[in-house]
C-alpha positions as CSV (number, residue, x, y, z in Angstrom):
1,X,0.0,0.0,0.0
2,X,0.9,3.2,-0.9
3,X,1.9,5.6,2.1
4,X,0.7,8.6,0.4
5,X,-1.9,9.5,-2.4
6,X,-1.4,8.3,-6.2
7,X,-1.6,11.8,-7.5
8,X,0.5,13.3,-4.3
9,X,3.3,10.4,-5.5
10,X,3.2,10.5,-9.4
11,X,3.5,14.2,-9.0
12,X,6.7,13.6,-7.3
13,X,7.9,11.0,-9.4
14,X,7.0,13.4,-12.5
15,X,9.0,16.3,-10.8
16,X,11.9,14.1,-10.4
17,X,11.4,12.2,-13.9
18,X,11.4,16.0,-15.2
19,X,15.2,17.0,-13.3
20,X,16.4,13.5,-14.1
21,X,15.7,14.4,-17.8
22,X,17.3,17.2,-18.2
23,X,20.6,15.5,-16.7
24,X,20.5,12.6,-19.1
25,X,19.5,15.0,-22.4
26,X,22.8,16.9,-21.6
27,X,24.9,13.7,-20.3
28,X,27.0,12.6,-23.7
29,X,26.3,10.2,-25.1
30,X,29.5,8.1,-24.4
31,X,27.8,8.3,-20.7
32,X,24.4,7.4,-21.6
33,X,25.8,4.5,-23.5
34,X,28.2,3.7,-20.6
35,X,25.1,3.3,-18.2
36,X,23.3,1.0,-20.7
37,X,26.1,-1.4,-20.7
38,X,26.2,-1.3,-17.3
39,X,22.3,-1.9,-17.0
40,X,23.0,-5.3,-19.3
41,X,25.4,-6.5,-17.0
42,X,22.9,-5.9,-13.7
43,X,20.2,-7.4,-15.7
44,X,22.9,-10.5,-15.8
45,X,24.3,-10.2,-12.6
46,X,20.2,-10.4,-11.3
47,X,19.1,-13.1,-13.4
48,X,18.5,-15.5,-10.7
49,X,16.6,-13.1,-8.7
50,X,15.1,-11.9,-11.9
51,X,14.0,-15.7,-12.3
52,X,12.8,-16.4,-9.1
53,X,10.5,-13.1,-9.2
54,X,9.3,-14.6,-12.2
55,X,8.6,-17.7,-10.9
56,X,6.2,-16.0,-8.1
57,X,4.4,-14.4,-11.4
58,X,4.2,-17.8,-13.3
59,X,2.5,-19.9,-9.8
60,X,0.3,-17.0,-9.9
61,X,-0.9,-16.7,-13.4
62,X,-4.1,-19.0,-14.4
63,X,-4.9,-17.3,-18.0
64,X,-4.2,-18.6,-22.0
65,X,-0.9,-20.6,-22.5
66,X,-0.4,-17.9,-25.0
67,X,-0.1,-15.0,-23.0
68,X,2.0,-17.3,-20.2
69,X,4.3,-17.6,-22.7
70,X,4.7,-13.5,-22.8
71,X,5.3,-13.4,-19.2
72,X,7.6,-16.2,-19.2
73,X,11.1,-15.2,-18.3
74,X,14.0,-18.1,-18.9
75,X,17.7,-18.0,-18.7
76,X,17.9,-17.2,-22.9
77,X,14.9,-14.5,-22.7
78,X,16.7,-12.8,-19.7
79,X,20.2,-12.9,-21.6
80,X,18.3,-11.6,-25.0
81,X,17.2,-8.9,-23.0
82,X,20.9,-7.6,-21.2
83,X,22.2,-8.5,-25.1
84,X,19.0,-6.0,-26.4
85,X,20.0,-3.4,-24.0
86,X,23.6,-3.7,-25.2
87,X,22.7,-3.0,-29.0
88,X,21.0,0.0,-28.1
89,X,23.8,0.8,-26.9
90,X,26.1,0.6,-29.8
91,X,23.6,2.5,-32.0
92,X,24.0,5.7,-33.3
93,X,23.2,8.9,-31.1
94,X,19.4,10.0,-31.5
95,X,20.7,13.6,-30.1
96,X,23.8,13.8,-32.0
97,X,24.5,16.5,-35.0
98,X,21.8,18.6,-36.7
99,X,19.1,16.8,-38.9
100,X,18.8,19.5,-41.2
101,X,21.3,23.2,-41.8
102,X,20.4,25.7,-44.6
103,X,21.2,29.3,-45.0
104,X,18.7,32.1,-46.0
105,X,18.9,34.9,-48.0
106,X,19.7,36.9,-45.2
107,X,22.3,35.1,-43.8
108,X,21.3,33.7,-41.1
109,X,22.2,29.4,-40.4
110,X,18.8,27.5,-39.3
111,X,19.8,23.8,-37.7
112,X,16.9,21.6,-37.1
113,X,19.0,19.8,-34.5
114,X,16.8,16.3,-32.3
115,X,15.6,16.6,-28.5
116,X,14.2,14.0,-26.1
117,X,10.3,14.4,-25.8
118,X,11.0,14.4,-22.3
119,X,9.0,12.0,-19.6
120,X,7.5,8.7,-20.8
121,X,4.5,7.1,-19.3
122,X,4.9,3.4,-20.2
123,X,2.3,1.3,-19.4
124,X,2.6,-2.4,-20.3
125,X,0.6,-5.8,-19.1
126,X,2.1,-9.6,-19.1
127,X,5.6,-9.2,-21.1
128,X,8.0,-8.2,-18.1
129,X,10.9,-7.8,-20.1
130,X,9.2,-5.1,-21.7
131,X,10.5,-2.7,-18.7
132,X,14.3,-3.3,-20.1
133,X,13.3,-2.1,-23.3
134,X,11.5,1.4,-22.7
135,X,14.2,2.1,-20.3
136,X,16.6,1.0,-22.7
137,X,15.0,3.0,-25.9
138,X,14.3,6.3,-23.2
139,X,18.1,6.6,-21.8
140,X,19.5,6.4,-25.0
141,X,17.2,8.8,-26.3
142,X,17.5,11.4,-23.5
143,X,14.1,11.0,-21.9
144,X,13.1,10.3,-18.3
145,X,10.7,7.0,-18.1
146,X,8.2,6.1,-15.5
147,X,6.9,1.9,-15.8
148,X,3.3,0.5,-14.6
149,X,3.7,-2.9,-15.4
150,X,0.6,-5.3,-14.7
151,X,-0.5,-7.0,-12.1
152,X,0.6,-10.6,-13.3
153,X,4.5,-9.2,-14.0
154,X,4.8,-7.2,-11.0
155,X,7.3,-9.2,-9.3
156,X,9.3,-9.5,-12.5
157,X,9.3,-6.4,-13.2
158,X,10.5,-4.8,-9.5
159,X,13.1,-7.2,-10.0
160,X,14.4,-5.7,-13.4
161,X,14.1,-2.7,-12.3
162,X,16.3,-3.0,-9.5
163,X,18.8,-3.8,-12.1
164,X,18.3,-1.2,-13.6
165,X,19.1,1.1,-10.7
166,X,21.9,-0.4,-10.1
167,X,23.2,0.2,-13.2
168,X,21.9,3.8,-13.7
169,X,24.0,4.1,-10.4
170,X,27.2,2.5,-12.0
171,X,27.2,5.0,-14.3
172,X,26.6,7.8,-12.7
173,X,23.4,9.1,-13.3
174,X,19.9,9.9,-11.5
175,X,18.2,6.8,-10.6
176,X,14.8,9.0,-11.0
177,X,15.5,8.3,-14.9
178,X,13.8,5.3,-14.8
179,X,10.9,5.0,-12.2
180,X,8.5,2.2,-11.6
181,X,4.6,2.3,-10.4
182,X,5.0,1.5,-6.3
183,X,1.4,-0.1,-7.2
184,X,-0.7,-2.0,-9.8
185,X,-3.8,-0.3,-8.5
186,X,-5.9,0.4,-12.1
187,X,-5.9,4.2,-10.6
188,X,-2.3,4.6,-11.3
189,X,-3.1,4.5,-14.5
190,X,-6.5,6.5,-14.3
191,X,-3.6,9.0,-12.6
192,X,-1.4,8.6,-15.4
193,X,-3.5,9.4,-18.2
194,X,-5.1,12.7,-16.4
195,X,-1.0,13.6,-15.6
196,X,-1.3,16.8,-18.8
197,X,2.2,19.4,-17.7
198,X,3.8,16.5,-16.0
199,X,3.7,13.5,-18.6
200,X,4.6,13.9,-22.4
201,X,3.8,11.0,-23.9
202,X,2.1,7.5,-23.2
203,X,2.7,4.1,-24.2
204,X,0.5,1.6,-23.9
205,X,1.5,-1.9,-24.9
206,X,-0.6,-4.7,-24.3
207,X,-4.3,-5.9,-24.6
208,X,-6.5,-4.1,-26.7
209,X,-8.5,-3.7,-23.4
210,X,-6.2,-1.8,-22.5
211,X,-5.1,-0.2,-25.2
212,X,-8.2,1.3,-25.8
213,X,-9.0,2.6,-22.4
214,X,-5.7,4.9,-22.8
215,X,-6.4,5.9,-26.0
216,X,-10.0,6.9,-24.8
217,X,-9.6,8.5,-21.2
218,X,-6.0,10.3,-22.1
219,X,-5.4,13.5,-21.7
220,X,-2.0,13.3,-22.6
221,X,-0.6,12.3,-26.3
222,X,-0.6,8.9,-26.8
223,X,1.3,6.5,-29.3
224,X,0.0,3.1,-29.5
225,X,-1.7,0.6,-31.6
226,X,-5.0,-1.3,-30.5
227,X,-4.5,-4.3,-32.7
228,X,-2.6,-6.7,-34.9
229,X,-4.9,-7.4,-37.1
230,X,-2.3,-8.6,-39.5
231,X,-2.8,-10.1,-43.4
232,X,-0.3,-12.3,-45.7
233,X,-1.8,-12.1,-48.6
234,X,-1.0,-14.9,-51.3
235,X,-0.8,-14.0,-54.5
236,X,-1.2,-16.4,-58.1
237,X,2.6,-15.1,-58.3
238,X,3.9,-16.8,-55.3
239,X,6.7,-19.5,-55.0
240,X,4.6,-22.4,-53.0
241,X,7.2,-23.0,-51.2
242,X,8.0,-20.0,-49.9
243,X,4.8,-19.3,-49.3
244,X,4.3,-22.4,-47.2
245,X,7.3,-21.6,-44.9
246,X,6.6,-17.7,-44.8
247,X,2.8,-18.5,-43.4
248,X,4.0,-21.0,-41.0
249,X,6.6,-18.6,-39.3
250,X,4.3,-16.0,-39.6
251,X,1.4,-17.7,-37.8
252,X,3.0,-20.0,-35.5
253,X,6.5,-18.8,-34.8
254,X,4.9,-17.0,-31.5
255,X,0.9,-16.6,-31.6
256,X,0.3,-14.6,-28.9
257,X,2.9,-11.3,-30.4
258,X,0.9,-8.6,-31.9
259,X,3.6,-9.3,-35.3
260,X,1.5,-12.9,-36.2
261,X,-0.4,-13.2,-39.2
262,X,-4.2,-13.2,-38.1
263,X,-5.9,-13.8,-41.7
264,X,-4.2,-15.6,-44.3
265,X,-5.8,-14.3,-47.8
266,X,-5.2,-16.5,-51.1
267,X,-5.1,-15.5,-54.3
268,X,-8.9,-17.6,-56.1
269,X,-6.5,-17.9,-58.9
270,X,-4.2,-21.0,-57.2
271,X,-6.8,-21.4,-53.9
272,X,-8.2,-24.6,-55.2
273,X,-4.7,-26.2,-56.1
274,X,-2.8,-24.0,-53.0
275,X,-5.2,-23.6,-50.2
276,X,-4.9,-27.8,-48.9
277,X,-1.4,-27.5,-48.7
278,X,-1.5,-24.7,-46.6
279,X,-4.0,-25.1,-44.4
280,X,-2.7,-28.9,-44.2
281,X,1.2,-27.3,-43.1
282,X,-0.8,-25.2,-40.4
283,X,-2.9,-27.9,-39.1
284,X,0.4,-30.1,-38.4
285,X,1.2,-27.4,-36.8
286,X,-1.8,-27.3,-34.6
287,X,-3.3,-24.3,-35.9
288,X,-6.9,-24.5,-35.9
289,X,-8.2,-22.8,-39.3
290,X,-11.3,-20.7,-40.2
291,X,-12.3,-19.7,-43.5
292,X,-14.9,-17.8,-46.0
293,X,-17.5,-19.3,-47.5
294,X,-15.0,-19.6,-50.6
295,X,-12.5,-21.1,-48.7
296,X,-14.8,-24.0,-46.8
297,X,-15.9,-24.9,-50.1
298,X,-12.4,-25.8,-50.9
299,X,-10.9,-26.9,-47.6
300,X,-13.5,-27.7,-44.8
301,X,-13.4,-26.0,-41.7
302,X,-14.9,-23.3,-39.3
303,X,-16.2,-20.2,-40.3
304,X,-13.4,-17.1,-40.3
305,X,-14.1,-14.0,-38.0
306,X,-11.7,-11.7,-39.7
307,X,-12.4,-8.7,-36.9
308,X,-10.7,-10.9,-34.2
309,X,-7.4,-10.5,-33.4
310,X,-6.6,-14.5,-32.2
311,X,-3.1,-14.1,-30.7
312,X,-3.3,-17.9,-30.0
313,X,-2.8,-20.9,-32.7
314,X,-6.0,-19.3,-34.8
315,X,-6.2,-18.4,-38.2
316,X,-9.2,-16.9,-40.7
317,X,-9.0,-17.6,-44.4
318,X,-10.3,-15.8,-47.3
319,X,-9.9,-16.5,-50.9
320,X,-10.2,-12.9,-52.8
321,X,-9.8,-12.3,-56.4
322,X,-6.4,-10.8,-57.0
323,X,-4.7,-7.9,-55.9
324,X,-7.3,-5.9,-55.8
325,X,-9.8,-8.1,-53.5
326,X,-6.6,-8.5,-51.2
327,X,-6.6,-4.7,-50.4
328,X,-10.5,-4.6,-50.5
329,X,-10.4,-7.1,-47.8
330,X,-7.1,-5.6,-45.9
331,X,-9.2,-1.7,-45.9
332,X,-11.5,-3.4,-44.2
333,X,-10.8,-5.3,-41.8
334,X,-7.0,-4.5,-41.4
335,X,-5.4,-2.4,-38.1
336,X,-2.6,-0.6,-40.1
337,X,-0.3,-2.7,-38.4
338,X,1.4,-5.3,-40.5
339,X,0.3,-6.7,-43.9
340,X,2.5,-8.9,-46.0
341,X,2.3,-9.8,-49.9
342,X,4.2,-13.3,-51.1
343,X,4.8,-13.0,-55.0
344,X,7.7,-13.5,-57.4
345,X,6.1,-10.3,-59.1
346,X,7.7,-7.3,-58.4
347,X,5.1,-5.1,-60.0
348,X,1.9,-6.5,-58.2
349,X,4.5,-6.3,-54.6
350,X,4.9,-3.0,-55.3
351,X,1.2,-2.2,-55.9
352,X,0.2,-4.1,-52.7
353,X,3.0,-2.0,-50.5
354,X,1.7,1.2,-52.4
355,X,-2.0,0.2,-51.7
356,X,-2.1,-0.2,-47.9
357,X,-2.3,1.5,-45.3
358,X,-0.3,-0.2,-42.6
359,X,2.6,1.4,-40.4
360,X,4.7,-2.1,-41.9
361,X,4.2,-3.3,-44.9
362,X,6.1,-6.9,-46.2
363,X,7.0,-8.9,-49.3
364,X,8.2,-11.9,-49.5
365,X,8.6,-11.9,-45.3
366,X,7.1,-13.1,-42.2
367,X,4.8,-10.3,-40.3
368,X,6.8,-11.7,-37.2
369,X,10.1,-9.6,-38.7
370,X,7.5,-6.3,-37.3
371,X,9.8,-5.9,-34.2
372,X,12.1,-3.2,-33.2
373,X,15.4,-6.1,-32.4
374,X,14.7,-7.2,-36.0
375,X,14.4,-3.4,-37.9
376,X,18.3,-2.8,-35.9
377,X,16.5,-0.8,-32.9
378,X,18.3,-3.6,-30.6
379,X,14.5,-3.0,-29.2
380,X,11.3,-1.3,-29.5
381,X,9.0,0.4,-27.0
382,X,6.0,-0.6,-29.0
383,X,4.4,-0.5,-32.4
384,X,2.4,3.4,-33.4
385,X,0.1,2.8,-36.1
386,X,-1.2,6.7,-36.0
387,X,-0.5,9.2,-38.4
388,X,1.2,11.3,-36.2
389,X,4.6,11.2,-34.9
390,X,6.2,7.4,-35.3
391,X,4.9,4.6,-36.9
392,X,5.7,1.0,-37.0
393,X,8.0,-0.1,-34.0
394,X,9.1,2.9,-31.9
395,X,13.1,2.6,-31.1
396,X,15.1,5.6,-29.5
397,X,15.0,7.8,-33.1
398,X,11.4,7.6,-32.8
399,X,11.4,8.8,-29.3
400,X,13.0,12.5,-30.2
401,X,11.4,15.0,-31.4
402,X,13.3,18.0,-33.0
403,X,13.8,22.1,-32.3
404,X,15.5,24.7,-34.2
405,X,18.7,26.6,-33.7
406,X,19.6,29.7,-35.3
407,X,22.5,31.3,-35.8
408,X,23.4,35.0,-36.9
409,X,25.8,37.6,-37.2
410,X,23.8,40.2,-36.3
411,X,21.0,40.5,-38.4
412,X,17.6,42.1,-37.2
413,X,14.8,42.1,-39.2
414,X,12.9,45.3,-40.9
């Protein structure tokens, strides 16, 4: 229990997130970098604490095997995290050098030169190591980062952050950089999204449950996405085989990440020859399948729900006519997150990656390759799919914003 108010203590923490910030936006970036490597080798040190606190979760949890794999923590995920941290660290400095320089007329030198955004509200449900990553992504990127992890990771995710401390401590800077919710009381979030002067941004990642309760009661900007509604679409132009080893990556690598293919769409030219094979590779695979009414007429099965996002071994089927029905169906019911084409035909790939609208579109690739590790972020603190700001998965670039410098030599205007 909290010894004092939620607003009375996030106001602090905010105050503090607010000073810290300003220390690590001016701290070089060979320091920032510095305390990042340290933070991997905590987050090594503490994997047997890190373990046991995850074990606590794990006895605790009683939902979908799916999403007990997301809060799973072994000795490989825990190392893949420290090694994540570490690659942030050995990228390129968000904050250094100018992103654009031109002179006017007058003489005078504009630089649009990057800034943090400032303090980050992340709020995240059953993936624990998700805390390592937004702190990861925020120190290199200058900003200050307050956590609310869930109520089935808490114990996990005290337990990186304690690592995290430590390592912010090795290295010299505020341990306020990175704070974490003393509580997983739902009103910490309520308090959260009402926080307007104090937080800057919010994160959600998790459940579209939750997800959509941030975007809706926020008063405070908000990058997210609500769903992965995702689509690989295969077209008359495909290589079987690839196709058949794309799909089964894409759907079954990991079901419950919001990267999985949700709807697998066919091409009516090759459905009747192609759509057995690939259903029958999915079922080996224990995927239960769900199609159209075109696609039960080849294959039997259930009937598809293509507005559900599974995130479990679940896939809807549609057989569309060509290009063009693919991107009818896609604009309807995609989520702008992740839509894939396999084709040998570079023309009707480039049409597809034209015509939708998502924040990631691929050819010839699993949707599972829609992760920040994978795009050379070393992580991501999520996946945007607004229009505004970032879009597709959010690594430390995507977490600056930008501001203008000008210089003269004494010019004043008439």
């Amino acid at each position: 229990m909290l010894a004092e108010p939620i607003d009375s203590w996030l106001r602090n923490a905010c105050r503090e997130a607010r000073d810290a910030g300003r220390q690590l936006a001016q701290a070089p970036a060979r320091q920032r970098d510095a305390a990042l490597v340290a933070v991997a080798g905590a987050i090594r040190r503490h994997r047997e604490a890190i373990m046991m606190a995850n074990a606590q979760d794990i006895a605790a949890y009683s939902g979908t095997d799916a999403f007990r794999d997301r809060l799973l923590l072994t000795e490989p995920r825990i190392e893949a995290m420290a090694a994540g941290v570490e690659i942030v660290a050995g990228l390129p400095d968000p904050l250094g050098g100018a992103l654009a320089e031109w002179e006017r007329p007058n003489g005078l030198v504009i630089r649009r030169v990057p800034q943090p955004i400032g303090v980050i509200g992340m709020i995240y449900e059953s993936r624990p190591n998700v805390g390592a990553d937004a702190a990861a992504i925020c120190l290199k990127s200058g900003n200050a980062v307050i956590l609310r992890g869930g109520s089935e990771s808490q114990h996990s995710a005290r337990a990186i952050h304690e690592a995290i401390s430590e390592g912010l401590q090795e290295a010299g800077l505020p341990g306020s950089c990175v704070q974490i919710a003393p509580t997983t009381d739902r009103e910490f979030v309520a308090a959260m999204l009402r926080a307007t002067g104090m937080i800057d941004l919010i994160i959600p990642r998790g459940g579209k449950s939750l997800v959509e309760r941030v975007q809706r009661e926020a008063r405070v900007a908000v990058l997210a996405h609500a769903e992965g509604l995702n689509h690989t679409y295969v077209d008359r132009g495909a290589d079987l085989a690839m196709a058949r080893t794309i799909l089964a990556n894409a759907k079954m690598r990991r079901t419950g990440v919001c990267g999985a293919t949700e709807t697998l769409l066919i091409d009516g030219a090759v459905a009747e020859a192609w759509l057995p094979v690939l259903v029958g590779d999915l079922r080996a695979l224990g995927c239960d399948c769900r199609g159209d009414e075109r696609a039960r007429a080849i294959v039997a099965m259930g009937e598809a729900e293509f507005d559900t996002e599974w995130l479990d071994a679940v896939i809807s089927v549609g057989v569309v006519d060509g290009l063009e029905g693919a991107l009818a169906h896609i604009g309807r019911y995609g989520s702008s997150h992740t839509d894939a084409i396999v084709t040998e035909d570079a023309e009707v790939a480039g049409r597809f990656l034209a015509g939708i609208d998502s924040a990631v579109g691929m050819w010839n690739a699993s949707t599972q390759f829609c992760d920040g590790g994978e795009f050379g972020f070393g992580a991501e603190i999520g996946i945007a799919t607004g229009r505004v700001h970032a879009r597709g998965p959010v690594g430390p670039a995507q977490l600056t914003t930008f501001r203008y410098h000008v210089v003269g030599t004494g010019q004043v205007r008439p």
